[in-house]
DRENNU-881992 format. One record per residue (C-alpha): residue number from 0; x, y negated, z. Coordinates in steps of 0.02 Angstrom, whole numbers. Example, Ala and Ser with C-alpha at 12.3 -4.5 7.8 and 13.67 -1.06 7.14 Angstrom:
// DRENNU-881992
0|615|225|390 $
1|684|53|357 $
***
This chain:
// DRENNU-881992
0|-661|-464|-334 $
1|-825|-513|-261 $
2|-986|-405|-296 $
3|-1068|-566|-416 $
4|-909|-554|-522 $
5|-923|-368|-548 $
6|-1103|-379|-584 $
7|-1102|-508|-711 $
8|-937|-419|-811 $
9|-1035|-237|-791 $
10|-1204|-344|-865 $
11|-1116|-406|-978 $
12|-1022|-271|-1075 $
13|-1192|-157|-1075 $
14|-1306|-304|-1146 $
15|-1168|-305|-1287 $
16|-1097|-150|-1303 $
17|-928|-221|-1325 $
18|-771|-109|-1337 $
19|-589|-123|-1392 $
20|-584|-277|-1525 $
21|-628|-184|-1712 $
22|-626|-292|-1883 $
23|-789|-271|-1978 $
24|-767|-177|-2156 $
25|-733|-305|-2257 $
26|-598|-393|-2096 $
27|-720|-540|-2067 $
28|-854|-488|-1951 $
29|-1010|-614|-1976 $
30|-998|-620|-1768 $
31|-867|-572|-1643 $
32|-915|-561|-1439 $
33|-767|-568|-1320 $
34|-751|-547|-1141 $
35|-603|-557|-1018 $
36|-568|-541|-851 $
37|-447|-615|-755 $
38|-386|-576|-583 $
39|-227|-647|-474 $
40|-165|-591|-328 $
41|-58|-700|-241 $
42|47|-720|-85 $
43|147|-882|0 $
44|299|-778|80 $
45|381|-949|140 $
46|371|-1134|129 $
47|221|-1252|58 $
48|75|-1272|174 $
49|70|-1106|238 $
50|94|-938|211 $
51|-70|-805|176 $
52|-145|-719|18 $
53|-256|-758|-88 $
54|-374|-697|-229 $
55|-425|-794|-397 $
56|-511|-742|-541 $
57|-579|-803|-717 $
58|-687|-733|-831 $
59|-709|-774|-998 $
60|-878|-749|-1119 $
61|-835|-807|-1290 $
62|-938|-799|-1455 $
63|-880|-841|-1637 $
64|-990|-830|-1776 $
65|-932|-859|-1961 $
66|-1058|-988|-2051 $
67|-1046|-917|-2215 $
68|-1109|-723|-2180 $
69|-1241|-798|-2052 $
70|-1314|-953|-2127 $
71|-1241|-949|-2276 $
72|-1138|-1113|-2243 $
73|-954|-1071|-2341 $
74|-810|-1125|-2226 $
75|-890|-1163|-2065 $
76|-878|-1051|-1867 $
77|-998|-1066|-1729 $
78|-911|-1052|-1554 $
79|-985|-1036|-1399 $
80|-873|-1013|-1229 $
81|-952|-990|-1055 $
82|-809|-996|-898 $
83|-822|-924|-732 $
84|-726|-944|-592 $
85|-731|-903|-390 $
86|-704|-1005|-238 $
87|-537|-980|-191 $
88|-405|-1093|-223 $
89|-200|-1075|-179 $
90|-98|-1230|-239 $
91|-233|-1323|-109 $
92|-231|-1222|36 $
93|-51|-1108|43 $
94|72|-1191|-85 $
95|25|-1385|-85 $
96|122|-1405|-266 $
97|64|-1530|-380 $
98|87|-1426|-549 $
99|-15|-1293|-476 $
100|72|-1105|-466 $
101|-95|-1024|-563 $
102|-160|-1077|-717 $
103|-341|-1012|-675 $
104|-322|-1104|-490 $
105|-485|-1230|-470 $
106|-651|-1220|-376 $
107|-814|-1106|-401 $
108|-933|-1127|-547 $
109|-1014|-1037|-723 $
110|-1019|-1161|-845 $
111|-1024|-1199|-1046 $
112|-867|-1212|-1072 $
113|-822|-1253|-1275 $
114|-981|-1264|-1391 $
115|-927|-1320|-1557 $
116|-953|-1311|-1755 $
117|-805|-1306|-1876 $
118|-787|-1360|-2048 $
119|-650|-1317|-2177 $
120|-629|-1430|-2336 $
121|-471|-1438|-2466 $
122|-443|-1253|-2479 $
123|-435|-1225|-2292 $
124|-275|-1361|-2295 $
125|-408|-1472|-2182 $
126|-557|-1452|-2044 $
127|-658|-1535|-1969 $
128|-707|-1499|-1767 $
129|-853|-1557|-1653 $
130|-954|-1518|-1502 $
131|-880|-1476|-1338 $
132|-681|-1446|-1354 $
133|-541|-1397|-1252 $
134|-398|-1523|-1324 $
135|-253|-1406|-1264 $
136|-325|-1271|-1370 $
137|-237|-1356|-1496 $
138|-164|-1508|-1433 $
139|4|-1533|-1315 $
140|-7|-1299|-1351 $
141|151|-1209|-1347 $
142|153|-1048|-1402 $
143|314|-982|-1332 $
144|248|-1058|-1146 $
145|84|-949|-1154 $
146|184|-830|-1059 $
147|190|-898|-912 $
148|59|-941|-764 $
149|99|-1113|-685 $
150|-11|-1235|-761 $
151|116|-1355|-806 $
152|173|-1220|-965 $
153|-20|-1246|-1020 $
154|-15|-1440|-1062 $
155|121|-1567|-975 $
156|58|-1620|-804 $
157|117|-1813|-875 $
158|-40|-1780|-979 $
159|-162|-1681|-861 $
160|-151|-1778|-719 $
161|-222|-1941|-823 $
162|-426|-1997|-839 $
163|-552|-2016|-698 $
164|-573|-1828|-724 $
165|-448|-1754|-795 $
166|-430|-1751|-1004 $
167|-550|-1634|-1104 $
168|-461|-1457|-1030 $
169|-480|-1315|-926 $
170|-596|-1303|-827 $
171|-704|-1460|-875 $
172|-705|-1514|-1039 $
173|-809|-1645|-1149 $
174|-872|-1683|-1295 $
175|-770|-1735|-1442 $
176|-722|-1720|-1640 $
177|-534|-1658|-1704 $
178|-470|-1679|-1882 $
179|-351|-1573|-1950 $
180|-231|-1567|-2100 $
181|-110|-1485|-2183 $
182|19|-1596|-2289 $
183|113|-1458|-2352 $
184|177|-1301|-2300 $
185|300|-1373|-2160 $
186|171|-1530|-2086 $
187|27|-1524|-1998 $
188|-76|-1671|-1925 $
189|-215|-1674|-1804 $
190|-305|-1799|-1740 $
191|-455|-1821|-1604 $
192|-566|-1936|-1498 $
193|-673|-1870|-1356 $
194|-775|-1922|-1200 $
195|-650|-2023|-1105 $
196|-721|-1941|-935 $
197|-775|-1758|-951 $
198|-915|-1684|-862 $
199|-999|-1772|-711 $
200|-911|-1850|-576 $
201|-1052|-1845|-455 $
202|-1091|-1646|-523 $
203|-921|-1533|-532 $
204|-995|-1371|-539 $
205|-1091|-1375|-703 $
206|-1075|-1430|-874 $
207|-1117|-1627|-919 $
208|-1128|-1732|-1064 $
209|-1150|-1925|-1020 $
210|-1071|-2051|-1118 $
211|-1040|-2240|-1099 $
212|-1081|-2301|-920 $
213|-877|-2367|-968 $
214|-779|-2207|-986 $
215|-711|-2258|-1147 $
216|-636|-2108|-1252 $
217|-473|-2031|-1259 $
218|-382|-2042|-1405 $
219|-259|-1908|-1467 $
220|-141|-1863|-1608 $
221|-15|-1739|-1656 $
222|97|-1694|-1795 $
223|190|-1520|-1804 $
224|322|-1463|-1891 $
225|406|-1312|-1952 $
226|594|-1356|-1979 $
227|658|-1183|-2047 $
228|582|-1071|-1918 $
229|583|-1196|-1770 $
230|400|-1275|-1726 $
231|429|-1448|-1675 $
232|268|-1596|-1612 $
233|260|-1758|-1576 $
234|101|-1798|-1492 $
235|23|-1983|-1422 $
236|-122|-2026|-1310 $
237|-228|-2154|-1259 $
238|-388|-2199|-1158 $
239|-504|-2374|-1220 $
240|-562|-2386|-1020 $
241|-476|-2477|-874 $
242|-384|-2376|-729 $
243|-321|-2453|-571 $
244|-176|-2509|-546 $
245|-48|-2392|-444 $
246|39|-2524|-335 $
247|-38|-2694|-362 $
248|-199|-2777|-310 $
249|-287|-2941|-297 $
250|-307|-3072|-175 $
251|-451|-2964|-86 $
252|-321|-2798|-85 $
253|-423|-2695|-214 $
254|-322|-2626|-334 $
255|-323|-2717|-489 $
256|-368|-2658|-668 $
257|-284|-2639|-824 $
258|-284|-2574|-988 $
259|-153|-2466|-1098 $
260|-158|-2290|-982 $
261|-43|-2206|-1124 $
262|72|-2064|-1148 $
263|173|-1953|-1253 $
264|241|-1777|-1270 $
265|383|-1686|-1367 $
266|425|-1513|-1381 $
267|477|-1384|-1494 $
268|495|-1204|-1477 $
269|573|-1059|-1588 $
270|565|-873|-1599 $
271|720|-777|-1653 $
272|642|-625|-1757 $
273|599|-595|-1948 $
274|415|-604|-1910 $
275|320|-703|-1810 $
276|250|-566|-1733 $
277|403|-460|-1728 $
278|481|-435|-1536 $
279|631|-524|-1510 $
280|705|-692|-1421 $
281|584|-850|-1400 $
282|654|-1020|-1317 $
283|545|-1188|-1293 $
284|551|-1349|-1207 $
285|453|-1496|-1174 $
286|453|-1673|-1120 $
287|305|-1779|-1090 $
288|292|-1974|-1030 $
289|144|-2062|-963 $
290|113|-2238|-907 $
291|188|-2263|-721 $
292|89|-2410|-664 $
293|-79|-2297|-687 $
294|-35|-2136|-646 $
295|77|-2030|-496 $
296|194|-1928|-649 $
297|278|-2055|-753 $
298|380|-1906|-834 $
299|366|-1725|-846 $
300|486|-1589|-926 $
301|490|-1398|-948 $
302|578|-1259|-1028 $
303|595|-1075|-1025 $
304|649|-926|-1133 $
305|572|-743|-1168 $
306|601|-589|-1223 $
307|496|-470|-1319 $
308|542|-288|-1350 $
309|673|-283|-1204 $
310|626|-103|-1175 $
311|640|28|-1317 $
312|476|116|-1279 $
313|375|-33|-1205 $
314|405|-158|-1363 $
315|258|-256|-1308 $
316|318|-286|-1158 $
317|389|-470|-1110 $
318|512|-545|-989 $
319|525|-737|-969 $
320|613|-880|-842 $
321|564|-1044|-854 $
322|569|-1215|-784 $
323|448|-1359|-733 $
324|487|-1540|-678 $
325|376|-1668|-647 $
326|427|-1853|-568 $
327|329|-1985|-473 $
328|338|-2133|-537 $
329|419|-2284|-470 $
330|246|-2378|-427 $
331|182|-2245|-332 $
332|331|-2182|-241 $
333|311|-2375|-190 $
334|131|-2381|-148 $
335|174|-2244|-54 $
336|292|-2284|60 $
337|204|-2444|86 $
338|43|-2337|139 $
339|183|-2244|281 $
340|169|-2088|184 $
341|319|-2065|75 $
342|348|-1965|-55 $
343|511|-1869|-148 $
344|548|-1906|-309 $
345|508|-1747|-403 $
346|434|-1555|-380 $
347|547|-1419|-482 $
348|454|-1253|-511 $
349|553|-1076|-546 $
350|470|-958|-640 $
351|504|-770|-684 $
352|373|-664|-748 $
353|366|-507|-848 $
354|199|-475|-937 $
355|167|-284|-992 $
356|27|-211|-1084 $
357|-54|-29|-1026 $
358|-200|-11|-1127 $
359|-295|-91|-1261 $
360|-389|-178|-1150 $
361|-275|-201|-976 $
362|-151|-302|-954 $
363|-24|-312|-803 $
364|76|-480|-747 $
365|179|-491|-612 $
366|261|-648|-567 $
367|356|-754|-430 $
368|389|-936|-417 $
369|514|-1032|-321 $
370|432|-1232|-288 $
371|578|-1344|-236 $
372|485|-1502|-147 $
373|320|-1442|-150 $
374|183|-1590|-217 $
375|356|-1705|-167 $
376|285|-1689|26 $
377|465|-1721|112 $
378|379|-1626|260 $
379|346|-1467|165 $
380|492|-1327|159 $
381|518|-1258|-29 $
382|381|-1108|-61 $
383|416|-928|-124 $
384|238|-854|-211 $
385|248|-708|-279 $
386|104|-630|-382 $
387|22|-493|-477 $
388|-102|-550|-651 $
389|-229|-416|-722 $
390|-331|-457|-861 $
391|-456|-336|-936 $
392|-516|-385|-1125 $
393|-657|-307|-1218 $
394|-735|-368|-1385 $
395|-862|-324|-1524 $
396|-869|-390|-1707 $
397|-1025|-364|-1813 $
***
């Protein structure tokens, strides 16, 4: 942990005088303040690029504030989410994987992350969402795959890999609007458009709004379903704007254009307890598709299982295993090998993990990963990372 990070977490929690999260009186606070930090230690033991350690970290400034007790505007929440993260990066310089090991892996910068207002309507069956808006927060989100750190258990890499810059996610996101409604008490739809190209191309490391200029939007919708204690979504997606074309290209070899970059995503997941928030057994899986002639994934699956409560006296504590896939698809595995570089089909990640709880506010994580044909490189040997995740959480409502 650099001396920067420190700083700003130590400035932070004195400015606010934030402690271990308390409801207000009444269990609404009129604003809540939230800060985490996140650190991951990490080392290659074998395989991918190279072997070495390596040090990430994330930290997290969130602020909610409920409409209603602050403006008096019934049924509507402020948010406000600034990001940090440091310089260091592992699936890029030790592991070479394409569904990257850490879910907090990417490049330095402090930045706005979410900024956005929210509207209820019906009787709180429906809202209304807009501003600056991290899609998975909702979108493509299983619960059950939280757990775990490789990115791929966050939103499908068929899905993340697509746009000139990514979708609307972690760690650049753009502006956007999400409806939301709930048919009954088993259905759920949701619905969004946003900024088809988030941020700024030309400008990584800081927050950007600039639309048109032909980056389209991104179109995305999602209906979940409880089926008797299983949660169950079907999700589509689609950008308006043109990508290049994997393989083909035109008489003067540029690659050429084309329309229809689209996608989808099942998954379901289920949690074997009498509460939701009892411990007990969880399972999930996922499958996601995306259009092969403008992206490298033309498929991506995943799966894993939990356990809450394994230990008597630790019954916060939580084991999991699970799986990632992702496959190349046909067009590029051919542009590939017509470039001389060629690629394997797939990359499999292995992942066991056990997440434990010490305090109120710390958090332990160890975890190891097993990558079988790391970022489908035929000349990289399978990787072994093993790692250690602390996260340190502090909040104040008012």
């Amino acid at each position: 942990m650099n001396r920067s990070t420190v700083s700003v977490i130590v400035l932070t929690c004195a400015l606010a005088g934030l402690s271990p999260v308390t409801l207000a009186q009444d269990g609404v606070p009129a604003v809540s303040l939230g800060v985490t930090y996140t650190g991951d230690i990490w080392a290659n033991t074998s395989g991918g690029l190279r072997t070495g350690e390596k040090y990430l970290d994330n930290l997290d400034l969130t602020a909610s504030i409920d409409a209603e007790k602050a403006f008096n505007i019934p049924g509507g929440t402020f948010f406000f989410y600034g990001l940090y993260n440091n310089n260091t990066t592992l699936s890029d310089t030790l592991l070479g994987d394409l569904q990257t090991a850490s879910n907090i892996d990417t490049t330095t910068a402090f930045r706005l992350y979410e900024a956005w207002y929210e509207q209820v309507f019906a009787d709180e069956r429906g809202s209304f969402k807009v501003g600056l808006y991290d899609l998975n927060s909702e979108f493509d989100a299983i619960d059950a795959a939280g757990l775990f750190l490789n990115s791929s258990h966050g939103i499908g890499p068929d899905f993340s890999q697509t746009g000139q810059n990514g979708p609307s996610i972690f760690p650049v996101t753009s502006l956007g609007a999400r409806l939301q409604f709930q048919l009954n008490d088993s259905v759920l739809l949701r619905a969004a458009i946003l900024d088809g190209v988030p941020g700024s191309l030309g400008h990584t490391r800081r927050t950007a709004i600039k639309l048109g200029n032909g980056a389209g939007a991104l179109m995305v919708g999602e209906i979940e379903a409880d089926l008797d204690g299983t949660v169950a979504a079907i999700g589509v997606w689609n950008y308006t704007s043109d990508f290049d074309h994997v393989l083909d290209v035109d008489r003067t070899g540029a690659p050429l254009r084309q329309g229809g970059n689209r996608g989808m995503y099942v998954e379901a997941e289920r949690k074997f307890a009498d509460a939701p928030e009892d411990p007990g057994l969880a399972i999930f899986g996922r499958l996601g598709f995306a259009e092969s002639e403008l992206n490298q994934l033309s498929r991506a699956a995943g799966a894993g299982v939990s356990y809450q409560g394994l230990l008597a006296d630790r019954p916060d504590d939580t084991l999991g295993l699970a799986i990632a896939h992702a496959t190349n698809g046909s067009p590029f595995r051919s542009a590939a090998r017509l470039a001389g570089s060629p690629v394997g089909k797939s990359e499999t990640n292995f992942e066991l993990t056990y997440r434990a709880p010490v305090t109120e506010w710390l958090t332990v994580q160890p975890d190891a990963q097993w990558i079988i044909n790391p970022g489908t490189d035929p000349g990289l040997k399978n990787a072994f990372a093993v790692g250690l995740r602390f996260e340190i959480s502090f909040g104040r409502d008012f």
